[in-house]
SELUM-504060 format. One record per residue (C-alpha): x, y, z. Coordinates in steps of 0.1 Angstrom, whole numbers, padded with zeros to 4 digits, always signed. Layout:
REM residues N
XYZ
...
//
This chain:
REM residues 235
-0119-0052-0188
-0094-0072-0214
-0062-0079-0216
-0049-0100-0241
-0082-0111-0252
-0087-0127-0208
-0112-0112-0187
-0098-0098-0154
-0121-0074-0133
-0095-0057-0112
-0059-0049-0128
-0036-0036-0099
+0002-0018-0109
+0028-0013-0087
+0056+0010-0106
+0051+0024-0139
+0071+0047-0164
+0051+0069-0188
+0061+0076-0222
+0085+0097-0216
+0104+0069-0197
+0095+0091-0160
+0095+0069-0133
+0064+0078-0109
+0066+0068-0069
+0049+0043-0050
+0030+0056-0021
+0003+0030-0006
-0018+0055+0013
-0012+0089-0001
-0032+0092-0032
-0015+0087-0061
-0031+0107-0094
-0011+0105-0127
-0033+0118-0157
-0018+0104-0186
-0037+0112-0219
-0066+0099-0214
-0058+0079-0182
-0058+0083-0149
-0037+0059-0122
-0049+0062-0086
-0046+0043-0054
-0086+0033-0049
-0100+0014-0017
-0087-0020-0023
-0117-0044-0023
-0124-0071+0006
-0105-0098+0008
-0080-0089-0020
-0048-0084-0013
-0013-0070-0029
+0020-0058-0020
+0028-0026-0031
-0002-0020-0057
-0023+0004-0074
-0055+0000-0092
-0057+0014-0127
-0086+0032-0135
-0093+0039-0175
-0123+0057-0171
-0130+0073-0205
-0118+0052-0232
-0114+0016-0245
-0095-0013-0236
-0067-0018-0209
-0045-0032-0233
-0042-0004-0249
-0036+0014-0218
-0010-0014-0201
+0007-0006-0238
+0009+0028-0239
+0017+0032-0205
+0046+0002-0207
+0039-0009-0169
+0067-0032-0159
+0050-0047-0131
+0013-0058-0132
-0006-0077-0103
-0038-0093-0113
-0062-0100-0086
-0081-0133-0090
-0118-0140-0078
-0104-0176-0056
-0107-0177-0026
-0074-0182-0006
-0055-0166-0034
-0036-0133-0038
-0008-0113-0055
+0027-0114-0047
+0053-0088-0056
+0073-0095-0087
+0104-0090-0064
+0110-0093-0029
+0117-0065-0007
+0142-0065+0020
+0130-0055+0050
+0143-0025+0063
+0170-0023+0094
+0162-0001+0121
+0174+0008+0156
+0146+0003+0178
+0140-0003+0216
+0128-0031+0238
+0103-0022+0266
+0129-0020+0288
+0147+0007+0267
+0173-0009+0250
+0185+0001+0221
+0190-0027+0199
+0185-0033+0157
+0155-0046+0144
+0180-0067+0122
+0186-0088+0152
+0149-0100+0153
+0141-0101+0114
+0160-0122+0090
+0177-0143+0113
+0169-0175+0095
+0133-0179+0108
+0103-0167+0093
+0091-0136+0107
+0053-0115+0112
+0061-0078+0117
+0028-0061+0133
+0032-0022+0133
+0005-0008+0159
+0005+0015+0183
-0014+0019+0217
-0038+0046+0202
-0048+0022+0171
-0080+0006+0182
-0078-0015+0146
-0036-0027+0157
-0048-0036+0193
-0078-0059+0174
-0055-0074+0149
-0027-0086+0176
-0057-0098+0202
-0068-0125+0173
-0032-0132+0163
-0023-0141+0198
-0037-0176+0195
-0017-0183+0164
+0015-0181+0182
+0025-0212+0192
+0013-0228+0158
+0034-0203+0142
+0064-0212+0158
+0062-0248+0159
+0053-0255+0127
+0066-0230+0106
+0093-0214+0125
+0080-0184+0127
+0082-0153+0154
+0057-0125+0160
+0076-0094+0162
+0049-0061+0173
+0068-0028+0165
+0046+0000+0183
+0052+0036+0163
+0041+0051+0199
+0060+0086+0201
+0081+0095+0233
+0052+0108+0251
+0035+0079+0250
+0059+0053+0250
+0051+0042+0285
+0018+0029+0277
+0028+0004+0254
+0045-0020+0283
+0014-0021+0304
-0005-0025+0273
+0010-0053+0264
+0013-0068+0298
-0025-0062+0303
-0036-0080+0271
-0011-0109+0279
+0008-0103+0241
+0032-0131+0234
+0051-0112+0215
+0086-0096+0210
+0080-0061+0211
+0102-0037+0198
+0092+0002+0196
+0102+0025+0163
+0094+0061+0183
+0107+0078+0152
+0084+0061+0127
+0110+0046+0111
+0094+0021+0088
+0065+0040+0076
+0089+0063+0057
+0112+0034+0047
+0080+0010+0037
+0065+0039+0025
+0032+0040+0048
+0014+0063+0073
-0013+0043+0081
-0013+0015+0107
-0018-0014+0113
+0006-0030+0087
+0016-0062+0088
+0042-0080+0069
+0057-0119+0064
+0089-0120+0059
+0111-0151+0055
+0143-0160+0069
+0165-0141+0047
+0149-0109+0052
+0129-0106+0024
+0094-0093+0027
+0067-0121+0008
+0032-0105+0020
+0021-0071+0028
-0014-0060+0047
-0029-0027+0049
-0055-0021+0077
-0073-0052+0093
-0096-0074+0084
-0113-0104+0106
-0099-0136+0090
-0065-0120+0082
-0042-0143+0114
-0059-0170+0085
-0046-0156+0055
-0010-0152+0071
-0010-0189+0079
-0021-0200+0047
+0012-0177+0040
+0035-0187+0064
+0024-0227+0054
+0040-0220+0022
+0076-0210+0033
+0077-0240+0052
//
């Protein structure tokens, strides 16, 4: 694959309007299949140890270059993956993250407004008691804590998307696995339809105005490293 006479191997797009200037939706984990032509856009596994915010790999299966199809199809966002290690994609423009009412383990209702964007750099987990995957990623994160937050001001927020019948096992959970987190629970799955996801875990860096800089989709072992790597840079 070419573009602009440079080899890249792996061309992601995130937003893209067709010809006919229509406007197609982002959805990380529901398929996405536009046939265009001769072109088709879907959302494929995303390889190991590449990562992107918001991103879509496009596929031209059956016919030349991809400059012909970033062209035709005038993407205005494009997110090349490179091959170093360490490195990986950024969106072209931050995200807020989203405000929710949520509750505490002891029930209170309170916003998730008050814990995010506060002025201190923030890691959103979303898990739930049921996701043997979430429970994984926030047992290796747990040692990155106090790092976190002493040298990069940062806070571990875990939102559980429990629903109300099982809401009560997320405080025993979390006592049982001695979390040092703030946890917050989203019973109504709140942020999946605002970030646009159904699967969890998700995890997301967000800096002190609110504004999501990294995205993660499932888990992978190393990823607590690739988030400080992250969080290093908003220092």
């Amino acid at each position: 694959m070419t573009v602009c006479g440079q080899g890249l191997p792996q061309v992601w797009v995130s937003g893209f309007i067709d010809e006919n200037d229509t406007g197609h939706e982002r959805s990380f984990w529901k398929p996405l299949g536009v046939r265009h032509k001769d072109y088709i856009f879907s959302n494929l596994s995303r390889p190991t140890k590449r990562t992107a915010i918001n991103v879509y790999f496009a596929d031209y299966r059956t016919i030349q270059a991809s400059f012909t199809l970033i062209e035709r199809m005038k993407i205005f966002k494009i997110f090349t993956l490179l091959l170093l290690t360490g490195l990986f994609s950024v969106g072209l423009g931050a995200q807020d993250f989203p405000d929710v009412n949520v509750k505490t383990l002891d029930r209170r209702d309170v916003a998730l407004s008050d814990y995010v964007g506060q002025g201190k750099n923030t890691v959103v987990a979303v898990w739930a008691t049921t996701c043997p995957n979430c429970i994984m990623e926030l047992d290796h994160m747990k040692d990155y804590v106090e790092k976190w937050s002493t040298q990069y001001n940062a806070e571990v927020i875990a939102v559980s998307m429990d629903q109300y019948q099982r809401i009560r096992r997320v405080k025993p959970m979390v006592n049982g696995r001695q979390w040092p987190y703030t946890v917050l629970i989203d019973s109504q799955r709140q942020l999946g339809s605002l970030l646009n996801f159904t699967a969890i875990p998700q995890l997301f860096v967000v800096d002190g105005d609110g504004k999501i800089i990294q995205q993660y989709s499932s888990y992978q072992r190393g990823r607590e490293e690739e988030v400080d790597r992250v969080l290093a840079r908003l220092k």
